[in-house]
Residue, then its C-alpha position, 0 to 999 in steps of 0.5 A: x500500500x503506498x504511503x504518500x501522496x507527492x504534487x510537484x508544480x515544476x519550474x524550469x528558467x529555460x536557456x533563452x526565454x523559451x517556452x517551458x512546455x516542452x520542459x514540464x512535458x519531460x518531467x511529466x514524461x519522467x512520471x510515467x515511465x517511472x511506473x506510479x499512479x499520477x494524476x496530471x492537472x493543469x497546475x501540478x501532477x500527484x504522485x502515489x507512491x512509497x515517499x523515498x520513491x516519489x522523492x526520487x522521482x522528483x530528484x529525476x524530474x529535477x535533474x532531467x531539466x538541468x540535462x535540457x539546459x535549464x540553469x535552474x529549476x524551482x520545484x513546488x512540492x506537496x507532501x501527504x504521508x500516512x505511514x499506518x493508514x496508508x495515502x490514496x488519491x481515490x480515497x481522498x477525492x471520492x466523495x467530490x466524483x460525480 
């Protein structure tokens, strides 16, 4: 059972001014071949999974910017970690589902 919900809201300064799109679309791409359920929303993505595991992820995402050229990166990051009872994305949004 996963333990942590993680949302990330990641900023490049991208090289030239350029559009940061195609950043956030690799640290997104990062996300899904990493294998954990996500969710993607047009201001941040949530991760499930075990906490050491999402923060390498977000290690990755961030590193992964550097390697596009990005000189730095600002990562917003959210935490929800419940190590007895568990953390779910459908257990805390279901009564909001039609």
């Amino acid at each position: 059972m996963a333990n942590a919900l993680v949302s990330i809201q990641i900023l490049p300064k991208t090289p030239n001014g350029e559009d940061v799109i195609p950043y956030v679309d690799r640290a997104i791409e990062v996300i899904q071949q990493s294998g954990v359920k996500h969710l993607v929303g047009p201001l941040e993505t949530t991760m499930e999974g075990d906490l050491p595991e999402l923060l390498q992820i977000v290690q990755r995402m961030n590193e992964e910017m550097i390697a596009l050229g990005a000189p730095n990166v600002i990562s917003q990051v959210k935490i929800y970690f419940n190590p007895t009872g568990g953390a779910s994305m459908d257990r805390l949004t279901e009564k909001y589902r039609p």
